[in-house]
C-alpha positions as CSV (number, residue, x, y, z in Angstrom):
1,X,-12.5,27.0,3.4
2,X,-10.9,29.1,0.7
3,X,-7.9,27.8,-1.3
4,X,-5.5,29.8,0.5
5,X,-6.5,29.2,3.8
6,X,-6.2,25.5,2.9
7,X,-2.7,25.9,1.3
8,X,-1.6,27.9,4.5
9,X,-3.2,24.5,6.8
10,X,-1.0,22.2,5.1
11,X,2.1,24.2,4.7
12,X,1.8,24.3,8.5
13,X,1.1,20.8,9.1
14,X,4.2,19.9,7.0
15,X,6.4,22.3,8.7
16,X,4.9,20.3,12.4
17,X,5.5,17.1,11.1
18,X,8.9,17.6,9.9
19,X,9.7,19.6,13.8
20,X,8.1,16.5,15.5
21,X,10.3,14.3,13.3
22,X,13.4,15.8,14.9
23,X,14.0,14.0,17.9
24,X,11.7,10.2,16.7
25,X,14.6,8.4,15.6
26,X,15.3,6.4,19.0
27,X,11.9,4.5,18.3
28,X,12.5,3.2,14.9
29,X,15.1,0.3,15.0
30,X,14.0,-1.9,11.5
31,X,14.7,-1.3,7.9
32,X,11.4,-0.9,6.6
33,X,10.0,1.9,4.8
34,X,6.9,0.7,6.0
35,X,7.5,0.7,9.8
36,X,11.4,1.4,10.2
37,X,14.3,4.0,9.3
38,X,13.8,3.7,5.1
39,X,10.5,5.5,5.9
40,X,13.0,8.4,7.4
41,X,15.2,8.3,4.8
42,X,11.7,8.4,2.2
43,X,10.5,11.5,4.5
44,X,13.7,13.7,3.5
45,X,14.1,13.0,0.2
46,X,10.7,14.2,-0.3
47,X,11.2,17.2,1.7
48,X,14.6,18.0,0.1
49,X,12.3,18.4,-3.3
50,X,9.6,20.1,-1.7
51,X,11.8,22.6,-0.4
52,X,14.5,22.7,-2.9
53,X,17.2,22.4,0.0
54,X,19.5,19.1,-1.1
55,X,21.1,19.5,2.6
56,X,18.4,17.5,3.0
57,X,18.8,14.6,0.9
58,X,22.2,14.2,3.6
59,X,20.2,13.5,6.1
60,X,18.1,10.6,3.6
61,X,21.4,8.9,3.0
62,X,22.0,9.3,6.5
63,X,18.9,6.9,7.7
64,X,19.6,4.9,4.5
65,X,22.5,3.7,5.7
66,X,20.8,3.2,9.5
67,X,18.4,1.1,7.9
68,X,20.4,-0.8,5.9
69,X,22.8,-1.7,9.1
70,X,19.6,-1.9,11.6
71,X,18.8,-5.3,9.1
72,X,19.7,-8.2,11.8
73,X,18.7,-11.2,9.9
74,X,19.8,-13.7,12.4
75,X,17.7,-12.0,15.2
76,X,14.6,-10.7,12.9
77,X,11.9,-10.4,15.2
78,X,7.7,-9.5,13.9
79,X,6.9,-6.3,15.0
80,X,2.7,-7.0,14.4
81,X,1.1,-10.7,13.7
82,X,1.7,-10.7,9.7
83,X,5.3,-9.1,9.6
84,X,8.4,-11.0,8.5
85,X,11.2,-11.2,7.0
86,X,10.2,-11.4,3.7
87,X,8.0,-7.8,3.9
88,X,11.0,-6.1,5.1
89,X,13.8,-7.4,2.7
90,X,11.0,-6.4,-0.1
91,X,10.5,-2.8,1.6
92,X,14.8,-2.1,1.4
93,X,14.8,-3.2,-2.7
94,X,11.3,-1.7,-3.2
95,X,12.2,1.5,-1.3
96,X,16.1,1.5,-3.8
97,X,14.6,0.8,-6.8
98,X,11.9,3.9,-6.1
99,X,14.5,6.2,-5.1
100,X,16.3,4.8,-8.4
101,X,13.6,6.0,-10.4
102,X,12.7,9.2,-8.7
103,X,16.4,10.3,-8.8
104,X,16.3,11.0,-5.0
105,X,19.5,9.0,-4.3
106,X,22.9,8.7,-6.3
107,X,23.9,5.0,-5.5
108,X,24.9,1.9,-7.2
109,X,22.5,-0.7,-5.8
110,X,23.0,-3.6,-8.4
111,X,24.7,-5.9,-6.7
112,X,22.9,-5.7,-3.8
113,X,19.5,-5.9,-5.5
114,X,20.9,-9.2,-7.0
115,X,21.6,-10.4,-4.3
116,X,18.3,-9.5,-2.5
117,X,16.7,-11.1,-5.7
118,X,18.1,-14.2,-5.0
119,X,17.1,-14.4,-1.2
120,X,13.5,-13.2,-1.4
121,X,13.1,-16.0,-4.2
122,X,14.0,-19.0,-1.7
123,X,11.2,-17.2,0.9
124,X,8.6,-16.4,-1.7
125,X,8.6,-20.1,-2.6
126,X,8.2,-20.8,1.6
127,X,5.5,-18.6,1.6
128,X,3.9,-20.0,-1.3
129,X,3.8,-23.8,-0.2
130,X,1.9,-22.7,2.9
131,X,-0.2,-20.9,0.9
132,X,0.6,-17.6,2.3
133,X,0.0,-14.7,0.1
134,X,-0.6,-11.5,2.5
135,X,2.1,-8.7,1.3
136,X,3.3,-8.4,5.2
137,X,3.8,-12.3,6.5
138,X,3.7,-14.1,2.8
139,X,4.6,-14.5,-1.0
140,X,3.1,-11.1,-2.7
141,X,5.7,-9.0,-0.3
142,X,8.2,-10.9,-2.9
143,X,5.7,-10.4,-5.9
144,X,5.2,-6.8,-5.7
145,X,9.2,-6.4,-5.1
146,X,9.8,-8.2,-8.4
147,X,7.2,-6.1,-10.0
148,X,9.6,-2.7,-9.2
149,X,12.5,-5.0,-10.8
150,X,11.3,-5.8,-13.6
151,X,12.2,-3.2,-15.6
152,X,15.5,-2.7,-14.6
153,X,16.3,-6.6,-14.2
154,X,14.6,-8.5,-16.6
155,X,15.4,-12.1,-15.6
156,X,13.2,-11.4,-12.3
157,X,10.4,-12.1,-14.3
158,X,11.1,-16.4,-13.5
159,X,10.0,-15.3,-9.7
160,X,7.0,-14.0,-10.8
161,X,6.3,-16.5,-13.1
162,X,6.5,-19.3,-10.1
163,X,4.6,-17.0,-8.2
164,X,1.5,-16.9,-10.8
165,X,1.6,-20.7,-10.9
166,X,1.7,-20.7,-7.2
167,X,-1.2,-18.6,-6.8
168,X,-3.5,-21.0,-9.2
169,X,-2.1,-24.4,-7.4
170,X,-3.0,-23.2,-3.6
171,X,-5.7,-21.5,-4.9
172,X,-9.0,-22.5,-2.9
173,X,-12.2,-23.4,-5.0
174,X,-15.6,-22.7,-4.4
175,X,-19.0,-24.7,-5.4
176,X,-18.8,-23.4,-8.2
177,X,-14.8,-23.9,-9.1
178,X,-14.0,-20.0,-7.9
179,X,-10.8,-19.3,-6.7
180,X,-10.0,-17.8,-3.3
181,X,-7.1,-17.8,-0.8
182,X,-6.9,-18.3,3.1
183,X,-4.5,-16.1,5.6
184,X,-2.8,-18.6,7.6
185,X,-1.2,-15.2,9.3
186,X,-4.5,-14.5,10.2
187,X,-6.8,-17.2,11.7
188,X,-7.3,-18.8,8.4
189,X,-9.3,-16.2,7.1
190,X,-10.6,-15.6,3.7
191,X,-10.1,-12.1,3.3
192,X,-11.6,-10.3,0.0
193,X,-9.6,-6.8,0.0
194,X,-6.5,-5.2,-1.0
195,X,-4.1,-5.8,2.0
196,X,-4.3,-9.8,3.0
197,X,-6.8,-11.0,0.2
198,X,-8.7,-11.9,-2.9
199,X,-8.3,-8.5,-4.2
200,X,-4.4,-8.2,-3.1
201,X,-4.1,-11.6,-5.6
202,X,-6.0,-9.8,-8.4
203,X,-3.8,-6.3,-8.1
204,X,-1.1,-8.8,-8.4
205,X,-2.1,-10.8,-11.4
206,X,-3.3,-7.7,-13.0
207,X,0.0,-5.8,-12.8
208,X,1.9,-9.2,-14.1
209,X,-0.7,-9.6,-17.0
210,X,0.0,-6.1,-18.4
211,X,3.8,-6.9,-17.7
212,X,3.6,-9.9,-20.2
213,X,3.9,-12.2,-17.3
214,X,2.1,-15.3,-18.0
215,X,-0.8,-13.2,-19.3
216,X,-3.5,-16.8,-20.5
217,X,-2.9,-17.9,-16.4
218,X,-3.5,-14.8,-15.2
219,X,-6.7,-14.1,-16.8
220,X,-7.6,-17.7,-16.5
221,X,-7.1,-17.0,-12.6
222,X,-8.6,-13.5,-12.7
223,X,-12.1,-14.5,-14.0
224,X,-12.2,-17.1,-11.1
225,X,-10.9,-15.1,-8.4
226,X,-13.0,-11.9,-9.8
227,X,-16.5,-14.0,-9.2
228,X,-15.2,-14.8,-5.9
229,X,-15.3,-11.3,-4.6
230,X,-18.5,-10.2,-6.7
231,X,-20.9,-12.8,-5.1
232,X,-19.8,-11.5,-1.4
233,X,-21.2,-8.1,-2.3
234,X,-23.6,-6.9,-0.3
235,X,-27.1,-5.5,-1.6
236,X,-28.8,-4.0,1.6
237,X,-25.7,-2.5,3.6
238,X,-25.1,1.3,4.1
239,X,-21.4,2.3,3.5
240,X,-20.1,-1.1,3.3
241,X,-20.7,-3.5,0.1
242,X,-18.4,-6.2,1.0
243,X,-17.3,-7.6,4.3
244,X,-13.3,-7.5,5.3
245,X,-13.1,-11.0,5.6
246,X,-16.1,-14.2,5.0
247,X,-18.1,-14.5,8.5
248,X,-17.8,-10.4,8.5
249,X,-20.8,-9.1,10.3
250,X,-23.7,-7.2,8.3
251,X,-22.7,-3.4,9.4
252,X,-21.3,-0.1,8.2
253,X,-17.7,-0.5,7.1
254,X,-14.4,1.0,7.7
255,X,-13.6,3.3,4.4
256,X,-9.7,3.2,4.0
257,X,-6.8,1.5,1.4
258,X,-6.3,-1.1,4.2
259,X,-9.8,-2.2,4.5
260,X,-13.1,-1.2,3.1
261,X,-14.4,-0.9,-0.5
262,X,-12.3,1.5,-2.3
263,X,-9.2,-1.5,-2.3
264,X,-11.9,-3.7,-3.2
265,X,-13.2,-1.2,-6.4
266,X,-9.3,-0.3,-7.2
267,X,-8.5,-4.2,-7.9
268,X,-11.5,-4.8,-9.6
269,X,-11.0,-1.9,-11.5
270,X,-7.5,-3.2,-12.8
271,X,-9.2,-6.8,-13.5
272,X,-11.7,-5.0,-15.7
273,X,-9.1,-3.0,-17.8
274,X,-6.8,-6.9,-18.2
275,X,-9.9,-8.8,-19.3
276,X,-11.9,-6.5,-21.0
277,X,-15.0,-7.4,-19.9
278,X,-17.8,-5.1,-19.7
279,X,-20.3,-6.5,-16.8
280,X,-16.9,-6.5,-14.7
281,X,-16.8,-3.0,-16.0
282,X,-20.2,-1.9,-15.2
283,X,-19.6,-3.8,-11.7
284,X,-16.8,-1.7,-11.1
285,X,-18.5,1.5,-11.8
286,X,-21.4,0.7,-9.2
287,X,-18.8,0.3,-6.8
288,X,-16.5,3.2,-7.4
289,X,-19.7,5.1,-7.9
290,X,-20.6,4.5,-4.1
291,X,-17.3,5.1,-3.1
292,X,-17.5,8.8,-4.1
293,X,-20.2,9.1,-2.0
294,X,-18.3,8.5,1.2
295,X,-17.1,11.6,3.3
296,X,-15.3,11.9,6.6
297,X,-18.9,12.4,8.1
298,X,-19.3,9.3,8.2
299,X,-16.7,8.6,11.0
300,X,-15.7,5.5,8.7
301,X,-12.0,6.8,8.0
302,X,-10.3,6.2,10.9
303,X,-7.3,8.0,11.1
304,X,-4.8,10.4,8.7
305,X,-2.8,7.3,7.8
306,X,-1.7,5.8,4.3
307,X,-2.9,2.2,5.4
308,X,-6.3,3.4,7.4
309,X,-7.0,7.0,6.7
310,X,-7.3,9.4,4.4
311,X,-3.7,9.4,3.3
312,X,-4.2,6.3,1.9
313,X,-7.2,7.2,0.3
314,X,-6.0,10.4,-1.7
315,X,-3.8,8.2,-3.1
316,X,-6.1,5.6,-4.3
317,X,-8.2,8.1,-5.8
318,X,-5.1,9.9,-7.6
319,X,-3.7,6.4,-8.5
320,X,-7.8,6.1,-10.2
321,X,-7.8,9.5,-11.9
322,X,-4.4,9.2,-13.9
323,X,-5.4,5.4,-14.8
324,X,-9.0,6.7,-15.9
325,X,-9.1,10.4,-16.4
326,X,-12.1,10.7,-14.6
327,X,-12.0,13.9,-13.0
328,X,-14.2,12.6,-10.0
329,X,-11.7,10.6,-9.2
330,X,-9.0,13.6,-8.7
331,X,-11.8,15.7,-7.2
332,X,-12.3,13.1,-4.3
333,X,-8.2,12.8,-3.7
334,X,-8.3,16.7,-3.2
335,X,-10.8,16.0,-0.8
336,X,-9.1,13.3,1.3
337,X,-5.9,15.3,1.1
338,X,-7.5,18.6,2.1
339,X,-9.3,16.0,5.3
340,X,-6.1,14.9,6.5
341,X,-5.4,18.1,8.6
342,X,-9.0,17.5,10.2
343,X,-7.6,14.9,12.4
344,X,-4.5,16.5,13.8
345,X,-6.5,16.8,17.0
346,X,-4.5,14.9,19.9
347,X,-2.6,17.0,22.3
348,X,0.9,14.9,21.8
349,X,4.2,15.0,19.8
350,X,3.2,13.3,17.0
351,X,2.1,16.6,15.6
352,X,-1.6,16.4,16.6
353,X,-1.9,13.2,14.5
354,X,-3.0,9.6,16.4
355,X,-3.0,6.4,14.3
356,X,-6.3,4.7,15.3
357,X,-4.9,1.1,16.9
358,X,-5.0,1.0,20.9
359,X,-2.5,0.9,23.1
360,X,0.6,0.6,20.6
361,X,4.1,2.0,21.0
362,X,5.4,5.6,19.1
363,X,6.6,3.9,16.3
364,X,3.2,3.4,15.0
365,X,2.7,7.2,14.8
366,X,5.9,7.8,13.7
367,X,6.2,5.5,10.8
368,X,5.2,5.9,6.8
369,X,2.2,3.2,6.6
370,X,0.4,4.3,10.1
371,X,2.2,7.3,11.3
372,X,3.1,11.0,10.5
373,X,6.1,9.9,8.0
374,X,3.5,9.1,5.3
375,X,0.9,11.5,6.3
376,X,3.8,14.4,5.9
377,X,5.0,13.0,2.8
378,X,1.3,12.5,1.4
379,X,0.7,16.6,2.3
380,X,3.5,17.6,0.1
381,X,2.3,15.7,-2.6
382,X,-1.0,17.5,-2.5
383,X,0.7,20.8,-2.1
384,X,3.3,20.2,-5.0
385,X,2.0,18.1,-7.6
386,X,5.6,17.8,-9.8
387,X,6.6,15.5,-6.7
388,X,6.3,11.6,-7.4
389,X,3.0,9.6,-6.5
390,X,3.6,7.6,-3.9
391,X,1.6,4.2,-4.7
392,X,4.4,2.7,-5.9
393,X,5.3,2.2,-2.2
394,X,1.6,1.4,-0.5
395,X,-0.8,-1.6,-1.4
396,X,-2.3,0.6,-4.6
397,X,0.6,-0.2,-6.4
């Protein structure tokens, strides 16, 4: 497919996305930018850049505002088994301090942030002494919130000390003295990847580390949790190194941010660059090495999506390329970009586009992590590279 004819397929998925967008509102009631009306007000804000038409960033305020009122904290109610409270209070100050940065909206948040700081800390330290670090149901949806404060509210950096500490005192050792974690959102699993384990914790510490948050306890916890996931790899498996979670069958894996080796290779990858070790390095290369080698042939990538499709892994491998400069890294996010309109295939009025879970309401197509909100917003990015990166937002961060 020639470079125009590609530019022309995208251009007109966008413009079907943002038509099929029109009338979706009645099934989003939360705040969320994940799941709720924030991932609305994200969607125009991009599109007021990508078109250059700032009628458009009325109509972000517009769902801001929605979102903001839709937050019912008496009455919060899960929307999937590792949702709470916690994930969506971190989605609203995430989502401000993001459209802070990026200039999208003109709003004095402060006040509200501080106030936001103060109630996430109370549930971070819940989460924590139930050893609960998913980013959805436990303490990390605080930690990576705090991480987007930081640098506009210094004193945040208390949270993320007790969350550091937290992370080595529940930690969970092996025979020999490893750390890993449990998902008591989840069965009790011991997940290894990027979106309910091991390698969630090690994103974490490595973003706190380079932050000058308790760098010695990081690495300390690093080099134990890093061992961890490295003696799970598997040796003899096609298109799966690791499994999702301990007990995970021998079998061909799903390849996407949520799940799969590329969240696994990304965390690692930011391990190797805070400790400086070399056999973690070379480690990391064999894994990212293989990960190139994965195409939508494989019938691995499930869906379009930011948390399982190739949404989600475009930005991975862009997040890779401007950490590394490795330009195979920037060639496989223009692939996975230029896959996404490959899937727009369903006769239905979500654009074309299906999220792969069964028997789920619109929302989940609607919405930025599973639905056509991300995938629209992940399409412009490809098409207009000045626009912001969106990992800030998605478990790559």
């Amino acid at each position: 497919m020639s470079d125009v004819t590609i530019a022309s397929t995208i251009e007109t998925q966008i413009s079907n996305i943002t038509a099929a967008l029109e009338d979706k509102e009645e099934f989003i009631h939360s705040a969320s930018y994940e799941i709720g009306l924030l991932g609305l007000s994200l969607y125009y804000c991009y599109y007021a850049k990508y078109t250059g038409d700032e009628r458009y960033y009325g109509k972000a305020e517009e769902y801001l505002v929605k979102g903001l009122s839709a937050l019912d904290l008496p009455n919060f109610k899960r929307l999937y088994a590792s949702d709470s409270l916690d994930s969506h209070l971190a989605h609203i100050g995430r989502f401000l301090e993001f459209s802070k940065l990026q200039n999208f909206l003109d709003m004095d948040t402060q006040e509200y942030l501080q106030d936001l700081d103060k109630t996430l800390s109370g549930l971070m330290q819940s989460k924590i002494s139930i050893g609960d670090f998913d980013i959805n149901s436990g303490a990390m949806a605080a930690g990576f919130y705090y991480l987007s404060r930081l640098k506009n509210e210094p004193s945040v950096s208390e949270q993320l000390s007790i969350l550091v500490h937290g992370i080595k005192e529940q930690a969970i050792k092996d025979e020999d003295g490893d750390y890993y974690w449990s998902s008591p959102s989840l069965f009790q699993r011991v997940y290894l990847g990027i979106s309910h384990g091991s390698c969630l914790v090690i994103s974490f510490l490595a973003n706190a580390c380079e932050q000058n948050i308790e760098q010695e306890a990081c690495k300390e916890i690093l080099r134990k949790a890093v061992n961890f996931v490295l003696k799970q790899r598997w040796y003899n498996n096609s298109k799966g190194l690791f499994p999702n979670f301990i007990g995970d069958p021998i079998e061909p894996k799903q390849f996407s941010l949520c799940y799969g080796d590329l969240g696994v290779g990304y965390a690692l990858f930011r391990a190797a660059g805070v400790l400086d070790d070399e056999a973690l390095s070379a480690a990391v290369t064999e894994i990212l090495d293989d990960c190139l080698l994965r195409s939508g042939k494989d019938k691995l990538t499930l869906d379009a999506s930011i948390i399982y499709g190739a949404a989600g892994l475009a930005a991975t491998y862009e997040k890779l390329y401007r950490l590394s400069g490795d330009s195979r890294f920037d060639e496989a996010a223009d692939y996975w970009y230029e896959q996404i309109p490959a899937y727009a295939v369903h006769e239905n009025e979500f654009a074309g586009y299906k999220t792969r879970l069964l028997d789920v309401g619109p929302v989940w197509n609607v919405s930025f992590g599973w639905g056509i909100i991300g995938i629209g917003i992940s399409l412009m990015i490809y098409k207009d590279r000045s626009l912001p990166p969106i990992d800030a937002l998605i478990l790559c961060a």
